[in-house]
mmCIF file as Biopython writes it, N, C-alpha, C and O atoms, coordinates in Angstrom:
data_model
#
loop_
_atom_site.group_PDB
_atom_site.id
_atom_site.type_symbol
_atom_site.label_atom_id
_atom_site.label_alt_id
_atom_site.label_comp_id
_atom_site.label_asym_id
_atom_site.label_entity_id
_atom_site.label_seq_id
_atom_site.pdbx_PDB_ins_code
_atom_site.Cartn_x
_atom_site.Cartn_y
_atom_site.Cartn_z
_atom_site.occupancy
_atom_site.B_iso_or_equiv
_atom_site.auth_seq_id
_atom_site.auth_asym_id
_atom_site.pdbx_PDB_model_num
ATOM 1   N N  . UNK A ? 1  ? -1.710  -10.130 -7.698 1.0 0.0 1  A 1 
ATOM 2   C CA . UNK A ? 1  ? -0.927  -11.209 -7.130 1.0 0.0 1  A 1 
ATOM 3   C C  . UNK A ? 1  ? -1.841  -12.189 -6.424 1.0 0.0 1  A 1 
ATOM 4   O O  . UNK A ? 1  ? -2.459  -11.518 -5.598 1.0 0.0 1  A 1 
ATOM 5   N N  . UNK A ? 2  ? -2.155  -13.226 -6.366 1.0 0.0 2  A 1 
ATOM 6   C CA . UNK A ? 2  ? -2.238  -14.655 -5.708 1.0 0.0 2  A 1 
ATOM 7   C C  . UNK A ? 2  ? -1.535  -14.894 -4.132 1.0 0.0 2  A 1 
ATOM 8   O O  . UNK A ? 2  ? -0.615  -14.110 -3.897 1.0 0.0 2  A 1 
ATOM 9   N N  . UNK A ? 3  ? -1.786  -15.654 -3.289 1.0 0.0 3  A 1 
ATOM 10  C CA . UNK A ? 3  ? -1.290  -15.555 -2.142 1.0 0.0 3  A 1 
ATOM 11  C C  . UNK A ? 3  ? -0.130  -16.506 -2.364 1.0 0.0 3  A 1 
ATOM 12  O O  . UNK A ? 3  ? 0.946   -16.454 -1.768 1.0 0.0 3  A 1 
ATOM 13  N N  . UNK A ? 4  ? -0.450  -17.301 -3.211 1.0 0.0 4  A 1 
ATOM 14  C CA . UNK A ? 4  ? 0.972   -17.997 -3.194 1.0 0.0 4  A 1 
ATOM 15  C C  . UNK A ? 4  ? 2.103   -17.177 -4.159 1.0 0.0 4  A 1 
ATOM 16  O O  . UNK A ? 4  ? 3.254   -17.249 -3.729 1.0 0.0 4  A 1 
ATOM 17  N N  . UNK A ? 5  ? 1.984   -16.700 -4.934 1.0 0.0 5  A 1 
ATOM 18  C CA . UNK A ? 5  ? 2.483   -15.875 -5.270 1.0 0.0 5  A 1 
ATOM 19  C C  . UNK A ? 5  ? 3.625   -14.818 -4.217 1.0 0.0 5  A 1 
ATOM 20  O O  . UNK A ? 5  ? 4.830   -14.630 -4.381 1.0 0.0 5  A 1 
ATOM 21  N N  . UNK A ? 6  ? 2.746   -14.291 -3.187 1.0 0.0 6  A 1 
ATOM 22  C CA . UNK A ? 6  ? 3.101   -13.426 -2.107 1.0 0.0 6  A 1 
ATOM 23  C C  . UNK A ? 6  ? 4.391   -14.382 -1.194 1.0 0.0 6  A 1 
ATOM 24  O O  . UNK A ? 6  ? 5.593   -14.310 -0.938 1.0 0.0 6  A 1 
ATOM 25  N N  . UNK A ? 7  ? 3.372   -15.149 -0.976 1.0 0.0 7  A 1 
ATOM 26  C CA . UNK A ? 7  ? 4.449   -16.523 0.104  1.0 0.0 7  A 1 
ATOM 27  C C  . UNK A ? 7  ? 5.640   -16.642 -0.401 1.0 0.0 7  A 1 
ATOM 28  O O  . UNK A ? 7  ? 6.616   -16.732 0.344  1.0 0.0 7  A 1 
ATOM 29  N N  . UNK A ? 8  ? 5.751   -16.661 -1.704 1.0 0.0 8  A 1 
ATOM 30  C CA . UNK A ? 8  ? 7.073   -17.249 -2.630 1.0 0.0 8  A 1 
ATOM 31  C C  . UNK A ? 8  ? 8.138   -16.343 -2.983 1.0 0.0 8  A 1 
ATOM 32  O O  . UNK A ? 8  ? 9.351   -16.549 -3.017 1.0 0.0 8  A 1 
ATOM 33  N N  . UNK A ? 9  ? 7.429   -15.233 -3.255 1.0 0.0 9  A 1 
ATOM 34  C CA . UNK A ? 9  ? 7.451   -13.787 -3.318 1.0 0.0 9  A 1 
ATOM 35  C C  . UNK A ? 9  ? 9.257   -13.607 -2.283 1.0 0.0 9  A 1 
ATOM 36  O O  . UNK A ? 9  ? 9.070   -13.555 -1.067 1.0 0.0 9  A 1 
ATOM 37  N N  . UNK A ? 10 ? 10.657  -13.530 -2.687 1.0 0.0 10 A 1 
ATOM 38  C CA . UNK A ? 10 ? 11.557  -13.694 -1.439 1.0 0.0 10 A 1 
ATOM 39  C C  . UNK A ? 10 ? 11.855  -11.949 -0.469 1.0 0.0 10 A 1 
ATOM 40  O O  . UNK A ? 10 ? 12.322  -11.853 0.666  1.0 0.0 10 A 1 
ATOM 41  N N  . UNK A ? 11 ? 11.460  -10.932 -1.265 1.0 0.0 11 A 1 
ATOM 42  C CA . UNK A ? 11 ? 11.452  -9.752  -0.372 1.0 0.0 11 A 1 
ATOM 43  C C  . UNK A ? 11 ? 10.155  -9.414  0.377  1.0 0.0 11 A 1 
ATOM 44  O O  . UNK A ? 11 ? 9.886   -8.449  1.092  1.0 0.0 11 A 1 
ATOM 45  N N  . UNK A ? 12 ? 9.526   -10.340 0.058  1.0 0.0 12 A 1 
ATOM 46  C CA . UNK A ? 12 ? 8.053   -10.301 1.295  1.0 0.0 12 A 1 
ATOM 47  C C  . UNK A ? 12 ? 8.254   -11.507 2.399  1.0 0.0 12 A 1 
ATOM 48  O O  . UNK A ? 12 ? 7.326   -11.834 3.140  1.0 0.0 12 A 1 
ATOM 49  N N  . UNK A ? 13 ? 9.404   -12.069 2.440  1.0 0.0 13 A 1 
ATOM 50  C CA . UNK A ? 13 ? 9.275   -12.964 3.389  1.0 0.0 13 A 1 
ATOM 51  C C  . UNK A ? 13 ? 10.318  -12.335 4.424  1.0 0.0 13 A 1 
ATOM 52  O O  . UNK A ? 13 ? 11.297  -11.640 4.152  1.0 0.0 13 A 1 
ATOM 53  N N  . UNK A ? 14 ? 9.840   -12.775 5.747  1.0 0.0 14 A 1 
ATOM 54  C CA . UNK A ? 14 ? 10.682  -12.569 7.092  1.0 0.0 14 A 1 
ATOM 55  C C  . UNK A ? 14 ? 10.338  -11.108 7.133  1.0 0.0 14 A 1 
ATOM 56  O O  . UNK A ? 14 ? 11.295  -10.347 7.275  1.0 0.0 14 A 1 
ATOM 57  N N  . UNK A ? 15 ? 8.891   -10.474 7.012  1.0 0.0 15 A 1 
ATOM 58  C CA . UNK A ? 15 ? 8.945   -9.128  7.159  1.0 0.0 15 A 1 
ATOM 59  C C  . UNK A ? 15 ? 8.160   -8.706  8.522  1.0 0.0 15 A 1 
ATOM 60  O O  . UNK A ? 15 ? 7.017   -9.054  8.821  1.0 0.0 15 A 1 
ATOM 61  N N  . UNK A ? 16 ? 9.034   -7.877  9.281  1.0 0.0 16 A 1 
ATOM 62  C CA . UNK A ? 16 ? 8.353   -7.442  10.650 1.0 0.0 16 A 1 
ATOM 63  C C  . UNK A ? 16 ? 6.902   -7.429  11.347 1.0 0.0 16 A 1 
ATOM 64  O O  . UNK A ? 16 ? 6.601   -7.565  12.533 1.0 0.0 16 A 1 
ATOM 65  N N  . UNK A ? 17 ? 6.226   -7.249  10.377 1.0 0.0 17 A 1 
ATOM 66  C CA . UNK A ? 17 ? 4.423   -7.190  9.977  1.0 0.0 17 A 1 
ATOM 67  C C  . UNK A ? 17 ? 3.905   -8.147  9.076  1.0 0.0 17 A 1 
ATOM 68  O O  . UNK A ? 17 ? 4.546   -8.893  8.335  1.0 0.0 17 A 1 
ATOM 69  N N  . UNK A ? 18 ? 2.431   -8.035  9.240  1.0 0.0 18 A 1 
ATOM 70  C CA . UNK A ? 18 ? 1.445   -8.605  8.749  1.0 0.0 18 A 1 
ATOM 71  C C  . UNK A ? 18 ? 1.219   -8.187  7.313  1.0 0.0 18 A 1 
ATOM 72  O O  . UNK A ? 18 ? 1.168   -6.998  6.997  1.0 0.0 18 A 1 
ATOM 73  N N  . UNK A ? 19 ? 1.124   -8.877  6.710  1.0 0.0 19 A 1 
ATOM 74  C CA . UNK A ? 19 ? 0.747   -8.503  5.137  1.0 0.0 19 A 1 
ATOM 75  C C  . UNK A ? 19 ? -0.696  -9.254  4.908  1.0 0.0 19 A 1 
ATOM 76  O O  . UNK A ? 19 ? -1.146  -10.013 5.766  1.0 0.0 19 A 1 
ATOM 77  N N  . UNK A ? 20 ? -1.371  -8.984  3.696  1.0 0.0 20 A 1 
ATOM 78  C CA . UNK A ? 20 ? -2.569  -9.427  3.217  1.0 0.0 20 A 1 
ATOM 79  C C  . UNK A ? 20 ? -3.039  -8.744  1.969  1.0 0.0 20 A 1 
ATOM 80  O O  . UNK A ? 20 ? -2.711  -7.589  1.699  1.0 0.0 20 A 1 
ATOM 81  N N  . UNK A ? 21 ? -3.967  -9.628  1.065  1.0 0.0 21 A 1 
ATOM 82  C CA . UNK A ? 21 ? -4.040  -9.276  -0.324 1.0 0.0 21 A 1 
ATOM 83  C C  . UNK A ? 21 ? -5.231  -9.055  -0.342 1.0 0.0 21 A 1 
ATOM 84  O O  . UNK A ? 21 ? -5.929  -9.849  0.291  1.0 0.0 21 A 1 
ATOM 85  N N  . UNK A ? 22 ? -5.851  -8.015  -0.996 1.0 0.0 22 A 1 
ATOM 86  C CA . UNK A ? 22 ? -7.728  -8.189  -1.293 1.0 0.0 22 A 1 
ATOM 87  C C  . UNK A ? 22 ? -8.166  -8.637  -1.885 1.0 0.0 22 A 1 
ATOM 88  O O  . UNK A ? 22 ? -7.895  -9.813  -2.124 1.0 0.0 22 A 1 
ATOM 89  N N  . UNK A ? 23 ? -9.034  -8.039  -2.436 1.0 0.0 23 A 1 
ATOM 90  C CA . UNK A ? 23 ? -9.420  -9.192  -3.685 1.0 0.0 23 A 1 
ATOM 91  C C  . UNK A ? 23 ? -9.499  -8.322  -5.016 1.0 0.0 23 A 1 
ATOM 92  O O  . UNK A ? 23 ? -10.415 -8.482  -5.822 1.0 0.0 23 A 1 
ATOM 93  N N  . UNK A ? 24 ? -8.833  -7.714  -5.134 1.0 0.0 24 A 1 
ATOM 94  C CA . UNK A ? 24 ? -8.332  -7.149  -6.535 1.0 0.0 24 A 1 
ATOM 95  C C  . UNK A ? 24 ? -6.418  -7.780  -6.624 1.0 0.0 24 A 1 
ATOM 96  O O  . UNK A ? 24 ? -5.689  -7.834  -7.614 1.0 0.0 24 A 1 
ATOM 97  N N  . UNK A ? 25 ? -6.177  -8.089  -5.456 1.0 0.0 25 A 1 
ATOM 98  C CA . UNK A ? 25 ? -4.507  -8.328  -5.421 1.0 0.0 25 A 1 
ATOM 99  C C  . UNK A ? 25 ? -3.629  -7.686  -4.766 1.0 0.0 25 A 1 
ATOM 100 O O  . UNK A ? 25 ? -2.504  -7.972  -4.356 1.0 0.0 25 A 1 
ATOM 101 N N  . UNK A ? 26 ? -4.257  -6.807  -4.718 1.0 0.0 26 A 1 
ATOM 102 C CA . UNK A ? 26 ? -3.183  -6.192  -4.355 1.0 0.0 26 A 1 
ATOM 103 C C  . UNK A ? 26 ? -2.906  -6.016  -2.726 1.0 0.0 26 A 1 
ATOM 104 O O  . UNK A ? 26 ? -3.827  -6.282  -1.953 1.0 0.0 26 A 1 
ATOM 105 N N  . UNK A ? 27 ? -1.450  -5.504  -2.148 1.0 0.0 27 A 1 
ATOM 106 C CA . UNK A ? 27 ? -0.919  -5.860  -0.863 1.0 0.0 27 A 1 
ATOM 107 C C  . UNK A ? 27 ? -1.123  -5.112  -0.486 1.0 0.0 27 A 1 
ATOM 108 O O  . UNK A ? 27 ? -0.773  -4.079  -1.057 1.0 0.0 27 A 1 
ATOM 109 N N  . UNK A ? 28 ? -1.958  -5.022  0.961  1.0 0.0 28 A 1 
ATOM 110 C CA . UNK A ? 28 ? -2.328  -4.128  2.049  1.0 0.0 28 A 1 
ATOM 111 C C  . UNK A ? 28 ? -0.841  -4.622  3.449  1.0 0.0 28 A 1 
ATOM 112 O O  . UNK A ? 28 ? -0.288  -5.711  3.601  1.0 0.0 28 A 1 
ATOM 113 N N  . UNK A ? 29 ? -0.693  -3.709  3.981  1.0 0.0 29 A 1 
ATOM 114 C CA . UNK A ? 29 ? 0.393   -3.954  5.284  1.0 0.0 29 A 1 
ATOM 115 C C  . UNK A ? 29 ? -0.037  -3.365  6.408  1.0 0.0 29 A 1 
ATOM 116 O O  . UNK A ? 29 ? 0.138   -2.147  6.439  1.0 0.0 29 A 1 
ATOM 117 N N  . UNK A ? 30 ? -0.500  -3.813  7.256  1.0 0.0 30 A 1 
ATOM 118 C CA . UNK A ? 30 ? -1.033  -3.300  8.146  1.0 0.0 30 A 1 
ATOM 119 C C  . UNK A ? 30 ? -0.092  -2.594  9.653  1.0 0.0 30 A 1 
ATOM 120 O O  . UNK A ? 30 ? 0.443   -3.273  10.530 1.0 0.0 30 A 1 
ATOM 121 N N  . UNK A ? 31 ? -0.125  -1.134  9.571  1.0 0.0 31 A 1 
ATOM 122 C CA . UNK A ? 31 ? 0.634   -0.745  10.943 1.0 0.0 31 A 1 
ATOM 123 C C  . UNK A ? 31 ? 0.746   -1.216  12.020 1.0 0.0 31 A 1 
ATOM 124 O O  . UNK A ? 31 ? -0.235  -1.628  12.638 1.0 0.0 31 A 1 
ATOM 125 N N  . UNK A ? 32 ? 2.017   -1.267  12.510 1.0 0.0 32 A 1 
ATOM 126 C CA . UNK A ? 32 ? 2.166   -1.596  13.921 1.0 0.0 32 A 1 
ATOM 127 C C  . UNK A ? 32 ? 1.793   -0.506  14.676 1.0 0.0 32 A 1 
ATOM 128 O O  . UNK A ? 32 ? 2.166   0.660   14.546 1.0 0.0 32 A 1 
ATOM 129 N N  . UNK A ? 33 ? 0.984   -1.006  15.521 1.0 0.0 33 A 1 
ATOM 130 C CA . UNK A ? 33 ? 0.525   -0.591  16.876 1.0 0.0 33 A 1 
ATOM 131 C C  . UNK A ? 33 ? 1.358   0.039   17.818 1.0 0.0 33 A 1 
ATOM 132 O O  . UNK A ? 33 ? 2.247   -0.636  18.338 1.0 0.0 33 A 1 
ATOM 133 N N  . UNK A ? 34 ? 1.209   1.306   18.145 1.0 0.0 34 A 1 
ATOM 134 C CA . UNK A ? 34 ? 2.070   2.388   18.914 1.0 0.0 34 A 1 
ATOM 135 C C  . UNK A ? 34 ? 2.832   1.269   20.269 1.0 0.0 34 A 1 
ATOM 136 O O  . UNK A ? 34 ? 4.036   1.080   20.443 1.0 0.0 34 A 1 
ATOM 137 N N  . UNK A ? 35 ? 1.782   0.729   20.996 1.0 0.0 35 A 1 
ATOM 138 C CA . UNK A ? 35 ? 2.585   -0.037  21.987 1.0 0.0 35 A 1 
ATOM 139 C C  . UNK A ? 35 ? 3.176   -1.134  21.560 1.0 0.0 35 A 1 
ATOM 140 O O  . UNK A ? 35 ? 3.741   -1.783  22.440 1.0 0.0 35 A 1 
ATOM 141 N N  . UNK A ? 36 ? 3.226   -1.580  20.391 1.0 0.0 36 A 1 
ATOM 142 C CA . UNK A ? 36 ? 3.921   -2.649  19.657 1.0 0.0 36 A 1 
ATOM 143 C C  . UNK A ? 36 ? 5.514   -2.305  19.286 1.0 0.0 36 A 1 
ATOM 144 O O  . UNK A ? 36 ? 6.452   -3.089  19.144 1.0 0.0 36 A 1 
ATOM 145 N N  . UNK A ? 37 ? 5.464   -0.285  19.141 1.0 0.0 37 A 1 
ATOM 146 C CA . UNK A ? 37 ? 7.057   -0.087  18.309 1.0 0.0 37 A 1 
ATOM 147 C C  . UNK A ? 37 ? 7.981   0.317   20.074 1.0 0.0 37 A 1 
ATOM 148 O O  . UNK A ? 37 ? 9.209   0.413   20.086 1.0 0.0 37 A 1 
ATOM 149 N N  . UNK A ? 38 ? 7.394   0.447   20.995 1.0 0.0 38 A 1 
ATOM 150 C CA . UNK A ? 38 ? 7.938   0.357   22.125 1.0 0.0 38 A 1 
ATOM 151 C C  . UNK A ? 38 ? 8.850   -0.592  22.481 1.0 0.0 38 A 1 
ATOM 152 O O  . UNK A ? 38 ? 9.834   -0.400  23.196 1.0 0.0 38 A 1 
ATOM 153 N N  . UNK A ? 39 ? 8.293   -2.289  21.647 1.0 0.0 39 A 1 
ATOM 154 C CA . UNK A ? 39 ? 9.306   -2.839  22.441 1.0 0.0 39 A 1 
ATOM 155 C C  . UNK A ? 39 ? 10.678  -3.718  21.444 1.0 0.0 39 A 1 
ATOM 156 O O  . UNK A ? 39 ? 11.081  -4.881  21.476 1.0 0.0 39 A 1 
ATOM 157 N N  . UNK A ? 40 ? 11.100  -2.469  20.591 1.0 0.0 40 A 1 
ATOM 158 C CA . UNK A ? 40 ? 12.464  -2.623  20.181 1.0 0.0 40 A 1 
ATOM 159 C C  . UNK A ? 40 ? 13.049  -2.534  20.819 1.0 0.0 40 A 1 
ATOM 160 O O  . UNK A ? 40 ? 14.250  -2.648  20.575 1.0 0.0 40 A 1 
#
């Protein structure tokens, strides 16, 4: 996938976390941070 691809992409948008692509394409999501899920 392409980043615009991702952007356009409509079940990757408005998602709680950080997303990012490497450079083969594919989507890495990076965990939220223990003191981050505290403040639901």
């Amino acid at each position: 996938m392409t980043w615009l691809e991702v952007c356009e992409h409509r079940s990757l948008q408005n998602l709680p976390f950080k997303i990012e692509i490497d450079e083969k394409g594919r989507i890495l999501m990076s965990p939220v941070k223990v003191y981050h899920s505290a403040y639901l």
